[in-house]
VOPALO-593170 format. One record per residue (C-alpha): residue number from 1; chain; residue in three letters; z negated, x negated, y negated. Coordinates in nm, 4 decimals, m for minus. Layout:
BEGIN
[r NUM; A; ALA; [Z; X; Y]] ...
! end
This chain:
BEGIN
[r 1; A; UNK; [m3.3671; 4.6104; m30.8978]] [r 2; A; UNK; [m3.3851; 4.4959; m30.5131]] [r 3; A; UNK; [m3.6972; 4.6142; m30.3053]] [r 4; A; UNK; [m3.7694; 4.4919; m29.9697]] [r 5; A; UNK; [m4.0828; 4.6292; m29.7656]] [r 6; A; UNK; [m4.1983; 4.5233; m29.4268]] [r 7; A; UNK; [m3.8301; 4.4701; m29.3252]] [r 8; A; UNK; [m3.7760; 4.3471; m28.9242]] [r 9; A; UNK; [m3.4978; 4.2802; m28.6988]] [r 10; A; UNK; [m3.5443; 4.1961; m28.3800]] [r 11; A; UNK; [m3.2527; 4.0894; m28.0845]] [r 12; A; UNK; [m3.2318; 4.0801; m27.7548]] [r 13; A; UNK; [m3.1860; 3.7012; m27.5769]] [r 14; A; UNK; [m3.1479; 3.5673; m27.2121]] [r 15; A; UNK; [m3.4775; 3.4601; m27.2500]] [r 16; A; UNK; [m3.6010; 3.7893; m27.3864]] [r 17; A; UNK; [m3.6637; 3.9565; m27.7786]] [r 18; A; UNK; [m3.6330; 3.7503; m28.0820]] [r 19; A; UNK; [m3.7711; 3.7716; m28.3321]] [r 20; A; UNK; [m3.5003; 3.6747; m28.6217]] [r 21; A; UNK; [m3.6939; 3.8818; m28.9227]] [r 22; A; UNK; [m4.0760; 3.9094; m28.9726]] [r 23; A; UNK; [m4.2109; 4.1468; m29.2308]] [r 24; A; UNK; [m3.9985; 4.0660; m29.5090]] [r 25; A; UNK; [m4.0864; 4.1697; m29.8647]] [r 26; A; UNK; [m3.9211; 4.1001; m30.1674]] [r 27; A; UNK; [m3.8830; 4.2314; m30.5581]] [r 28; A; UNK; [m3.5722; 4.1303; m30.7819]] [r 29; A; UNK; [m3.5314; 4.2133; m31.1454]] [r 30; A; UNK; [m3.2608; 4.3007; m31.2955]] [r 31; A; UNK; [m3.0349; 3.9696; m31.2970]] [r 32; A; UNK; [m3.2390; 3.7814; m31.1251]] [r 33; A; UNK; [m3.1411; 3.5285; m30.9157]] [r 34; A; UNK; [m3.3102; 3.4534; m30.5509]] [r 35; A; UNK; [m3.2198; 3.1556; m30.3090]] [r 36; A; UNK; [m3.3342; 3.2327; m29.9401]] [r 37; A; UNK; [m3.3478; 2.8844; m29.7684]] [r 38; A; UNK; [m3.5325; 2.7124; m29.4807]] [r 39; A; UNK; [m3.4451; 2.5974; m29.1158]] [r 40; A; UNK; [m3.1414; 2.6933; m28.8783]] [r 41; A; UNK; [m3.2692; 3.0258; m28.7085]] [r 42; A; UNK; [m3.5385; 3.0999; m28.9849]] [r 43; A; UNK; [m3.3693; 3.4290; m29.0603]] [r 44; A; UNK; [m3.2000; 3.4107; m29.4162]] [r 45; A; UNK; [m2.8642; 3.4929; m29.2791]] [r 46; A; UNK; [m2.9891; 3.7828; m29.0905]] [r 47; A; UNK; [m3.2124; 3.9453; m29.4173]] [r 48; A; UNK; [m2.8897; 3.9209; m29.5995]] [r 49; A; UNK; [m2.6758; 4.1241; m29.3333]] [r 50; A; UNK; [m2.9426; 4.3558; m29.3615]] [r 51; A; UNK; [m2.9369; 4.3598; m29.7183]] [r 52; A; UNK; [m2.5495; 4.4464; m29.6944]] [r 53; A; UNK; [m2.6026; 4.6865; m29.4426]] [r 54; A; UNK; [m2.3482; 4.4649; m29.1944]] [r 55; A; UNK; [m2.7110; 4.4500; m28.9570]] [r 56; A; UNK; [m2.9603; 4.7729; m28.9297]] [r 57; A; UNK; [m3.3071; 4.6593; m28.9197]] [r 58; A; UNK; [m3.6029; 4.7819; m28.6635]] [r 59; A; UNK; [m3.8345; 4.8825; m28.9339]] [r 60; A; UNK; [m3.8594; 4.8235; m29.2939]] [r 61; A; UNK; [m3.7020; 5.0101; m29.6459]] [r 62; A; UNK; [m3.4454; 4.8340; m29.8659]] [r 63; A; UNK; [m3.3907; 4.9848; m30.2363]] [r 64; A; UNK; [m3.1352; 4.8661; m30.4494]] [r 65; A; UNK; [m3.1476; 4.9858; m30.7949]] [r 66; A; UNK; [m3.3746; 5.2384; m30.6820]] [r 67; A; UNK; [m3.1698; 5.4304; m30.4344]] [r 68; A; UNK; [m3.2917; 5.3687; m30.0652]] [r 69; A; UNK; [m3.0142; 5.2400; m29.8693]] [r 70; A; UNK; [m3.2659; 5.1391; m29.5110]] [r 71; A; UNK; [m3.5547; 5.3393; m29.4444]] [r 72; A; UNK; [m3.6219; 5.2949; m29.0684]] [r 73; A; UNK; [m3.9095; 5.5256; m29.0475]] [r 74; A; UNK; [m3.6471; 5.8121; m29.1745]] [r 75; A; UNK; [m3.3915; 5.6642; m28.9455]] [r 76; A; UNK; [m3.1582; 5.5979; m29.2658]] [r 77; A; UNK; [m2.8755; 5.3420; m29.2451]] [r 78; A; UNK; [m2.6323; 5.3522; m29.5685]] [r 79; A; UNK; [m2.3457; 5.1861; m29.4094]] [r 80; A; UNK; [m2.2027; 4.8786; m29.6295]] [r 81; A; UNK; [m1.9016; 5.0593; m29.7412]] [r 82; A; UNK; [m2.1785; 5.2962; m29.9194]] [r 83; A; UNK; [m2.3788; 5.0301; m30.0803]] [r 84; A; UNK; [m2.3336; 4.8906; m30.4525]] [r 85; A; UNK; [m2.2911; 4.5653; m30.3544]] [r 86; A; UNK; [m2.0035; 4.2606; m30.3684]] [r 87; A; UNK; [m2.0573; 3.9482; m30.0878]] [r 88; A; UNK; [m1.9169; 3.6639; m30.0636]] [r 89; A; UNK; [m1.9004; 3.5275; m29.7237]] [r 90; A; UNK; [m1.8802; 3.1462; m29.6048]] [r 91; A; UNK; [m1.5350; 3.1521; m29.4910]] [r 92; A; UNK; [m1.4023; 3.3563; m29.8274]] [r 93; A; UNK; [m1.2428; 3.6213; m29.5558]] [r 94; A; UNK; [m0.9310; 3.6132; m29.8262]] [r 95; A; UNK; [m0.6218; 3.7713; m29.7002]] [r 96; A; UNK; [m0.3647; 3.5285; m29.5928]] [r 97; A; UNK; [m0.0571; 3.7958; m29.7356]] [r 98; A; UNK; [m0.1779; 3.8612; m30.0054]] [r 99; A; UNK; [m0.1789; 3.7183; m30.3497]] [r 100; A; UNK; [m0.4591; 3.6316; m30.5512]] [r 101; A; UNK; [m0.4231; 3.9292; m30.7882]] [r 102; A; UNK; [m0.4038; 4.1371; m30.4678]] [r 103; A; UNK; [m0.6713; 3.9919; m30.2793]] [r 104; A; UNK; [m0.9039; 4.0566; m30.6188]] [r 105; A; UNK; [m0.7528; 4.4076; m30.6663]] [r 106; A; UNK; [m0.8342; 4.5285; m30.2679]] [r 107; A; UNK; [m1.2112; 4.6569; m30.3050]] [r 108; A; UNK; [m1.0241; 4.8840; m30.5943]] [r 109; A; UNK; [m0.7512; 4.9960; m30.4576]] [r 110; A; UNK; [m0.9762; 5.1545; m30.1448]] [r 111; A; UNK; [m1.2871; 5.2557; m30.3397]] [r 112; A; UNK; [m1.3274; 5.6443; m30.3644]] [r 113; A; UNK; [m1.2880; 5.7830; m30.5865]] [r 114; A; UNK; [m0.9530; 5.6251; m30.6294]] [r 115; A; UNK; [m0.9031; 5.3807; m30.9393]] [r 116; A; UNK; [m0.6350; 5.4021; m31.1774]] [r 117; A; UNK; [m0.3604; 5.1580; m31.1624]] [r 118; A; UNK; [m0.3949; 5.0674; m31.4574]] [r 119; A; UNK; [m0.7773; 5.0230; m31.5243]] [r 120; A; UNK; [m0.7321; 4.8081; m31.1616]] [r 121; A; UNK; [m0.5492; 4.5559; m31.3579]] [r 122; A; UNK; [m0.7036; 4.5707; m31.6534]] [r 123; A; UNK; [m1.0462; 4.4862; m31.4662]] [r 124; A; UNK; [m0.8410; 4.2145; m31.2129]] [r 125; A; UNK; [m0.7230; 4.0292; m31.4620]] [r 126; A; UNK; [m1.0591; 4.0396; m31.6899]] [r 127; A; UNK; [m1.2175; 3.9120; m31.3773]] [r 128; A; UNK; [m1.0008; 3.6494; m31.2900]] [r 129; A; UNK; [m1.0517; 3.5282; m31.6372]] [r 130; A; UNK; [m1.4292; 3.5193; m31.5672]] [r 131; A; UNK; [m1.3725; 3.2566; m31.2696]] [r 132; A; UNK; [m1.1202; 3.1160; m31.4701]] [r 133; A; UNK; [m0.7900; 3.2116; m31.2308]] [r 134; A; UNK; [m0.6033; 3.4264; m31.4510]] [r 135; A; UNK; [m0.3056; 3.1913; m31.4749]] [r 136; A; UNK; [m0.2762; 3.2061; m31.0664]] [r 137; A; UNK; [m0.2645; 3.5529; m31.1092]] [r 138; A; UNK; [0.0243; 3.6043; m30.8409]] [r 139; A; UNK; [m0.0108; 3.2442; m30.6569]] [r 140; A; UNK; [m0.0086; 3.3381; m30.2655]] [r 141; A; UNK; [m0.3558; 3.2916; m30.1330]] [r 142; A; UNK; [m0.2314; 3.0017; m29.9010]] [r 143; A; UNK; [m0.1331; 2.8201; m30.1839]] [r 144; A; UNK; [m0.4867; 2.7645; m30.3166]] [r 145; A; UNK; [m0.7387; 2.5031; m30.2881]] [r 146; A; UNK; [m1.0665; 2.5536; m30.1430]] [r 147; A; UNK; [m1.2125; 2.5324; m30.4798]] [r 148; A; UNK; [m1.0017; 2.8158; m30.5882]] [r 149; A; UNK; [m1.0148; 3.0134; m30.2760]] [r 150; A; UNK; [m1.4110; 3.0165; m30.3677]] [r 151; A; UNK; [m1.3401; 3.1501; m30.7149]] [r 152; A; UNK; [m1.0879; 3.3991; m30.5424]] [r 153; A; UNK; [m1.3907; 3.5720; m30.2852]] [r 154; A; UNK; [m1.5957; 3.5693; m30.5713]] [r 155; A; UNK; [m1.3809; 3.7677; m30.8321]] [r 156; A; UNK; [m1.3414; 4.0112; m30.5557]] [r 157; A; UNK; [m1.7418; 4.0745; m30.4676]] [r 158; A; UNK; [m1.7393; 4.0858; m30.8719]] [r 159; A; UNK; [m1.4573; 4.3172; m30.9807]] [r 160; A; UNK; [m1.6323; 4.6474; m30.8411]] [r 161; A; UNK; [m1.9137; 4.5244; m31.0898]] [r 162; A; UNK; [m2.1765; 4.5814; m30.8016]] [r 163; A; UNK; [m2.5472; 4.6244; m30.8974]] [r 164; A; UNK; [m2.6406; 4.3118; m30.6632]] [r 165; A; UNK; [m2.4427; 4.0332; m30.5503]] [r 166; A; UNK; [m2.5086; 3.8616; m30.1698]] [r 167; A; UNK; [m2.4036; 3.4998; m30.1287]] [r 168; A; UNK; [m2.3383; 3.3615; m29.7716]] [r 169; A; UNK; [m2.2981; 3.0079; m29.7776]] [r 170; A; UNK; [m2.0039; 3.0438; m30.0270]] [r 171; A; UNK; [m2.0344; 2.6723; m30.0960]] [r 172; A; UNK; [m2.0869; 2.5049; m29.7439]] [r 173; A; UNK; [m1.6833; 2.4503; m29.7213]] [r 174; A; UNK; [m1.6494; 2.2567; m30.0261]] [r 175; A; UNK; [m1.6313; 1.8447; m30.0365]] [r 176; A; UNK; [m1.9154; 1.6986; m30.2403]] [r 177; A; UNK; [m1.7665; 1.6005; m30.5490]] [r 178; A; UNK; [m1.6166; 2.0156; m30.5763]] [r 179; A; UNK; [m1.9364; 2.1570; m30.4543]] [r 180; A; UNK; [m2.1547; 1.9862; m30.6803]] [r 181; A; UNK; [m1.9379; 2.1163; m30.9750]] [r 182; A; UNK; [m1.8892; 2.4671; m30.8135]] [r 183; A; UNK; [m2.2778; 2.4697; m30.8367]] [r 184; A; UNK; [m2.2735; 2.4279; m31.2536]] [r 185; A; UNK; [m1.9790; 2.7281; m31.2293]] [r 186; A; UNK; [m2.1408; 2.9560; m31.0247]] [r 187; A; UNK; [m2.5244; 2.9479; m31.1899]] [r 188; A; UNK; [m2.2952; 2.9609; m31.5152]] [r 189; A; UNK; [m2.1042; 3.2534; m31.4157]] [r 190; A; UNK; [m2.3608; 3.4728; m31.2261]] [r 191; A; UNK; [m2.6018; 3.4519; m31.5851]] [r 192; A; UNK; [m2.3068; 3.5196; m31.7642]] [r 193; A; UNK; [m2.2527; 3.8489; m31.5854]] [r 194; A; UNK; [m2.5865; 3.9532; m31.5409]] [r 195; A; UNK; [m2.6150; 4.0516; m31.1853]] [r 196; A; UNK; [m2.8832; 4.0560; m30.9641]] [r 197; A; UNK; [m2.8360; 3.8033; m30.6861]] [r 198; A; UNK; [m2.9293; 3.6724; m30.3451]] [r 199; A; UNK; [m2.7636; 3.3536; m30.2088]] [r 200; A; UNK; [m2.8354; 3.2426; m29.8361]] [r 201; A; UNK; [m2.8116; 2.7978; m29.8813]] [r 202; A; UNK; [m2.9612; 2.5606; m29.6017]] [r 203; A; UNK; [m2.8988; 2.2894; m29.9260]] [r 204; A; UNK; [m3.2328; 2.3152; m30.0577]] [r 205; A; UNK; [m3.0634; 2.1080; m30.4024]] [r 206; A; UNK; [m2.8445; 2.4033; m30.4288]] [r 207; A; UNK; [m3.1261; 2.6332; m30.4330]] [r 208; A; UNK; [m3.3437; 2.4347; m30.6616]] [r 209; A; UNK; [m3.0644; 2.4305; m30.8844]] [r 210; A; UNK; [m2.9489; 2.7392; m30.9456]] [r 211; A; UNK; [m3.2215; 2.9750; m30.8701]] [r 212; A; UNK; [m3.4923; 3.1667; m31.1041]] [r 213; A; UNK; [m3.6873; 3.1902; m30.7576]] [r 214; A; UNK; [m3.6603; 3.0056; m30.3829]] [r 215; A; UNK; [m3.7874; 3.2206; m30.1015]] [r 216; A; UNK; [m3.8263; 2.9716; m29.7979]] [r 217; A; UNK; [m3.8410; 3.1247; m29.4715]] [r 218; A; UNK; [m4.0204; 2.9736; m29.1703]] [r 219; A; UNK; [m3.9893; 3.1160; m28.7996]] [r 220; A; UNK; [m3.8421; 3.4868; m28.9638]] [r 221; A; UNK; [m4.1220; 3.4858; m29.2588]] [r 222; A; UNK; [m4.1684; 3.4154; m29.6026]] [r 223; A; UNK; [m4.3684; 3.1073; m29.6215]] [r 224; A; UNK; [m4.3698; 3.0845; m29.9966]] [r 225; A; UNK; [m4.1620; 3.2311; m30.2675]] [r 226; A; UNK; [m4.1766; 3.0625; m30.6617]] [r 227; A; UNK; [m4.0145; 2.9220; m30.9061]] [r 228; A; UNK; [m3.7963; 2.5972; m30.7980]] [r 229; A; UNK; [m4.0260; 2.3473; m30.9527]] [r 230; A; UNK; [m4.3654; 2.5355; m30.8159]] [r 231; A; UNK; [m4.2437; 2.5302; m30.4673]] [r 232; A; UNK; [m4.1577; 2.1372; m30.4920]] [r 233; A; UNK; [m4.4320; 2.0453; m30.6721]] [r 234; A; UNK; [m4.7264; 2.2690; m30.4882]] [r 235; A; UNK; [m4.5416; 2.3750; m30.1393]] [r 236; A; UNK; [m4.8051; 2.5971; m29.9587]] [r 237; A; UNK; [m4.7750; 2.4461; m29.6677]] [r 238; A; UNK; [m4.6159; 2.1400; m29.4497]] [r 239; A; UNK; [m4.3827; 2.3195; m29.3068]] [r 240; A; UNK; [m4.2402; 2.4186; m29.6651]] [r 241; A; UNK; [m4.3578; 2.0447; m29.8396]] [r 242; A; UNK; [m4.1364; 1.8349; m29.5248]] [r 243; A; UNK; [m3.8131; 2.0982; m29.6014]] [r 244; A; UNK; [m3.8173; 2.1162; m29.9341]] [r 245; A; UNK; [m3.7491; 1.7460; m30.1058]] [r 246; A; UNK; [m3.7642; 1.4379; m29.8832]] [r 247; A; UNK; [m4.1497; 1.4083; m29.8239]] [r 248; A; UNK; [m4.2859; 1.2541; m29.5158]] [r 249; A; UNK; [m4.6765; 1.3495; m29.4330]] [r 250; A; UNK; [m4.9476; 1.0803; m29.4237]] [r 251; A; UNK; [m5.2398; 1.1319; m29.2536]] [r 252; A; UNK; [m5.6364; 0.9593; m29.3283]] [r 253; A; UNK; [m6.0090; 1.0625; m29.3416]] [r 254; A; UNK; [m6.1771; 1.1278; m29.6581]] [r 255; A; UNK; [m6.4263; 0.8249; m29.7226]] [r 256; A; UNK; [m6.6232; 0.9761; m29.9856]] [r 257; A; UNK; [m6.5697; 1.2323; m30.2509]] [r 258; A; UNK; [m6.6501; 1.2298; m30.6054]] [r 259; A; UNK; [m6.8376; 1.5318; m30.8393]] [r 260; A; UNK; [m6.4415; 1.5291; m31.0580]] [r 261; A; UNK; [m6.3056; 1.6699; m30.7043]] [r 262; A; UNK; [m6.1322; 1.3733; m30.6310]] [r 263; A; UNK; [m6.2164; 1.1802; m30.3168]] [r 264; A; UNK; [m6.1122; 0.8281; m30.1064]] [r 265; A; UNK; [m5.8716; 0.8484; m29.8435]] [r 266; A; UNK; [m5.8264; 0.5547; m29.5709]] [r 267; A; UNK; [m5.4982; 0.6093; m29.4949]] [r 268; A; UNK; [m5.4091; 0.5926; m29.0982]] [r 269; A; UNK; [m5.3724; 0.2918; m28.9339]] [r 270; A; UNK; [m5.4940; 0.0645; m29.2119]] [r 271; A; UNK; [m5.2130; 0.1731; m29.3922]] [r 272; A; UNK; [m5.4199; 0.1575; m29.7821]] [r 273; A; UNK; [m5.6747; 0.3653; m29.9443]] [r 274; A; UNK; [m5.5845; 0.6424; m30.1945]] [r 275; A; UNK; [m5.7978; 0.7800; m30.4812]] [r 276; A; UNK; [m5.6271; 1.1539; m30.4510]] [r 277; A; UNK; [m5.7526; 1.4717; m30.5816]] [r 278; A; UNK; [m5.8950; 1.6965; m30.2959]] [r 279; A; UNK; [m5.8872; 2.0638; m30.1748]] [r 280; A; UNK; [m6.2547; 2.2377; m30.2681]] [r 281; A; UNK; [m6.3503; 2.3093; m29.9981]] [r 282; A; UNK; [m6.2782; 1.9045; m29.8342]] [r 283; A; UNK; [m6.5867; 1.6743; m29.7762]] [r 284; A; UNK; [m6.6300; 1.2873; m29.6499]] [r 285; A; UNK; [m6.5559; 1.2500; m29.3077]] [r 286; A; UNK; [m6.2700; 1.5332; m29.3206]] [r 287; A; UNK; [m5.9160; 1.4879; m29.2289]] [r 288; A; UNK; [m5.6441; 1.5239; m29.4382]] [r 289; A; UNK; [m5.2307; 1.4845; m29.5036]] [r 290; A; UNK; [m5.0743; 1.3657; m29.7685]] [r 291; A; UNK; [m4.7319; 1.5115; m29.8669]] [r 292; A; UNK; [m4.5247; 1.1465; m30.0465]] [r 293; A; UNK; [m4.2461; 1.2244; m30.2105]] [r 294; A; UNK; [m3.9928; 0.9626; m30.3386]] [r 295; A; UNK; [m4.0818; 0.9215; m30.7227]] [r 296; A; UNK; [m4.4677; 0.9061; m30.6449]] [r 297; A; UNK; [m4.3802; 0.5320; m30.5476]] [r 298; A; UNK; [m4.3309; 0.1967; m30.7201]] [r 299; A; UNK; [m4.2210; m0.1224; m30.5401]] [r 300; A; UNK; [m4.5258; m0.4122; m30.6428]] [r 301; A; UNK; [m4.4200; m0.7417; m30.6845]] [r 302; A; UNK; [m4.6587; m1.0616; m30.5690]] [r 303; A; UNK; [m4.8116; m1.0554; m30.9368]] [r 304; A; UNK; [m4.9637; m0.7432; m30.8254]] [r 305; A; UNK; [m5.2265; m0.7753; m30.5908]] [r 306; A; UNK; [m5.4517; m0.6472; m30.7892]] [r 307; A; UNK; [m5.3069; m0.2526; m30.8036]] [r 308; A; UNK; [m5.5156; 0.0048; m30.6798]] [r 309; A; UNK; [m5.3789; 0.3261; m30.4494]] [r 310; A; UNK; [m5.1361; 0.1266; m30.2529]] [r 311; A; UNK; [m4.9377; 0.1977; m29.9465]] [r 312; A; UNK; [m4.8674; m0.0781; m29.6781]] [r 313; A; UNK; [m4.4998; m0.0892; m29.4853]] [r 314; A; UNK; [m4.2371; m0.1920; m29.3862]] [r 315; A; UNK; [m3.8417; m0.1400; m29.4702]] [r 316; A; UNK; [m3.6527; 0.0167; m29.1448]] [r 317; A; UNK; [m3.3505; 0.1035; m29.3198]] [r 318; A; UNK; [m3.1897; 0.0839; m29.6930]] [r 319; A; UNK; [m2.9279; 0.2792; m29.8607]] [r 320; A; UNK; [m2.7029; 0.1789; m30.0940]] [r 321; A; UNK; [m2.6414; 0.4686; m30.3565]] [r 322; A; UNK; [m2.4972; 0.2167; m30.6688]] [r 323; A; UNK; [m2.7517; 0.2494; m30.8895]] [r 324; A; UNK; [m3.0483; 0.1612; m30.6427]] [r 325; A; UNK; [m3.0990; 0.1548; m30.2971]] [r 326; A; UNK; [m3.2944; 0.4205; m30.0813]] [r 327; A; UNK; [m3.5180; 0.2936; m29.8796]] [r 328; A; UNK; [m3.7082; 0.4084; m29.5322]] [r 329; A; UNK; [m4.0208; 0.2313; m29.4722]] [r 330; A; UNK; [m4.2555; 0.3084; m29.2353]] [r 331; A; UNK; [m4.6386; 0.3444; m29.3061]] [r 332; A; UNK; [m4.7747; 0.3452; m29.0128]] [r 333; A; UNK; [m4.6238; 0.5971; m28.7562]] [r 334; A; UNK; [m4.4797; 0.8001; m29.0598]] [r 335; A; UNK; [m4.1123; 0.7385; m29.1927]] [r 336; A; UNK; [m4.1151; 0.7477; m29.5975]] [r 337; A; UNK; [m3.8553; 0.7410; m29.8423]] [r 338; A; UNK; [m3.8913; 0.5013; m30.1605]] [r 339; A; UNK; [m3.6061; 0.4257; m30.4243]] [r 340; A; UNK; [m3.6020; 0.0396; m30.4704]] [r 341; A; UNK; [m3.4117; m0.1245; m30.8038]] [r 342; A; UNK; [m3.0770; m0.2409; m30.7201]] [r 343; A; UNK; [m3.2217; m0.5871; m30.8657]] [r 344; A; UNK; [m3.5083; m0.6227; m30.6396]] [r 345; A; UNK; [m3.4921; m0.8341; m30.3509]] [r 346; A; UNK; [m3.5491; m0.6122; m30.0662]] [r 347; A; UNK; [m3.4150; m0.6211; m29.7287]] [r 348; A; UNK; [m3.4566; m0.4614; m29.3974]] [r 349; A; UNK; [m3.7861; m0.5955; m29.1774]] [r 350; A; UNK; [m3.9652; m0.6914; m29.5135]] [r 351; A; UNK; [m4.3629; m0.6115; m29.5362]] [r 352; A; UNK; [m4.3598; m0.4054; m29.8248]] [r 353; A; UNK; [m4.6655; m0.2479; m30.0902]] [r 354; A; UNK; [m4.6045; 0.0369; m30.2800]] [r 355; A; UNK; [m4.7692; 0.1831; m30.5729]] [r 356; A; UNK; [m4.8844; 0.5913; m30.5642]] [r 357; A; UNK; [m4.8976; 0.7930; m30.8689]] [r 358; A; UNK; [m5.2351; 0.9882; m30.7373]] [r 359; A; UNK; [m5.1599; 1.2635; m30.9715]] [r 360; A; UNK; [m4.8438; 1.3375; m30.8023]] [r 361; A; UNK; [m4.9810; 1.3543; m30.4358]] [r 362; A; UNK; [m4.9623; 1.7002; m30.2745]] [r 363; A; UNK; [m5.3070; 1.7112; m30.0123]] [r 364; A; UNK; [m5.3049; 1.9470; m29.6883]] [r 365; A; UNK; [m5.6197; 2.0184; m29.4507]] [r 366; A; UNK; [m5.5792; 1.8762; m29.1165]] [r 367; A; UNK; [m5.3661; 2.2041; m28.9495]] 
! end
């Protein structure tokens, strides 16, 4: 439904070109929904303005259900107007003067060909009811929460019943508590409705949450695109393991390896000795990284000394998050995150040794 093909923007700077987009490519089925995430300046928000039309790239074709909208070899530009598409931008961009029927009802009532009063509220009103607003029907747009205001900008990108949908941010506003449950309504209502979308997040939860695939973007590239669970568990690189999840990167020298393809790894620094399963082409006396995550450790007790593929550290910091506590510990000159038992006695400055789940461990080459 959505084609991208060796799409580039470039812009000028102070301290010369920049290099925003890289040779972007990118297939969507129909209904499909695509999170672009990664770093501040990575790109995502300028491949979605280009994706609108709102930014005309240096090179590169964009399709959207087939009919080219960018082809800068041809020097075509389809302005937004022209495009099938509803956004939804992070500030909602609803009018303040009018109400929320006639903030819904706008794209309608300037679309040409010109819509029919009454099909326009006929389709307001069924979309309202969609987000669930149908009772605020004529409630001034001042008079709405944020939560509402959301629902409001994205009944409007809807009501036109665009063939893809572009999603700015429309959640960064929100307090926690409303955010977290605008999350459930939006994945809810975009399946419900069936159309194709891409949503620009830098909450990497958000995007592991509600999309079919997660497109991370590094520097103005693509450094891996997958399904939310293959990019978290098998991230194709550091740069994509240390953004998406809280990982920190260990670093040791492979001690011997062993005809199953796993191999010994003296952690850094005296820091323990892992049993970890290793890259092919990785031989004794190689270095590698070790991408930790969270859940791959266990907090051992004195009556454990005997547990093999154990960490060494110490506790810098703990978090209190009610049912446990989150704690940073340093293993060696690396910062880790472990979740501790609100029972267990554990306090800052402690010497700590944690358990790894081998099986779990995510190895790099030395890059």
């Amino acid at each position: 439904m959505l084609s991208v093909r060796q799409l580039a923007k470039t812009y000028q700077s102070a301290d010369g070109r920049v290099h925003a987009v890289r040779d972007i490519a990118l297939d969507l089925g129909e209904g499909e929904f695509l999170a672009l995430v990664g770093p501040s300046g990575c790109g995502k928000t300028t491949t979605l303005r280009c994706l609108a039309g709102l930014e005309r790239p240096d090179s590169g074709e964009i399709r959207i259900a087939g009919t080219v909208v960018s082809d800068s070899a041809r020097g075509m530009h389809t302005p937004a107007y022209e495009r099938d598409i509803g956004m939804v931008f992070q500030s909602y961009a609803i009018w303040p003067h009018l109400d929320t029927f006639e903030n819904v009802a706008y794209p309608l009532r300037v679309s040409r060909p010109r819509v029919a009063t009454a099909e326009i509220t006929q389709r307001v009103m069924a979309t309202l009811a969609l987000v669930g607003l149908q009772a605020l029907a004529r409630r001034p747009s001042t008079a709405l929460s944020g939560g509402q205001q959301q629902r409001v900008a994205l009944a409007r990108a809807l009501v036109r019943r665009p063939r893809l949908l572009l999603l700015d941010e429309p959640l960064s506003n929100l307090d926690v508590r409303l955010r977290e449950q605008m999350q459930i309504e939006l994945g809810d209502l975009v399946r419900r409705v069936g159309v194709t979308t891409v949503h620009v997040t830098h909450d990497q939860a958000e995007a592991l949450a509600l999309a079919d695939r997660v497109a991370v973007m590094i520097d103005g590239r693509v450094a891996q695109l997958d399904r939310p669970d293959a990019i978290y568990r098998s991230p194709s690189s550091p740069a994509v393991a240390t953004f998406i999840g809280s990982g920190g990167l260990l670093s040791g020298e492979v001690l011997e390896r062993y005809d199953d393809g796993t191999g010994l790894v003296a952690v850094d620094e005296g820091c323990g000795r892992l049993q970890v399963n290793l890259l092919p082409a990785t031989r004794s006396g190689d270095r590698v990284r070790l991408l930790v995550r969270p859940e791959m450790l266990t907090f051992l007790d004195e009556s454990q000394r005997d547990a093999r593929n154990v960490l060494l550290g110490h506790v810098e910091r703990l978090t209190f998050v009610g049912s446990a506590s989150e704690c940073h510990v340093r293993i060696g000159s690396t910062v880790v995150r472990a979740i501790a038992d609100r029972r267990a006695a554990t306090h800052v400055g402690d010497s700590v040794r944690l358990a790894v789940d081998p099986s779990l461990l995510v190895v790099f080459g030395p890059g």
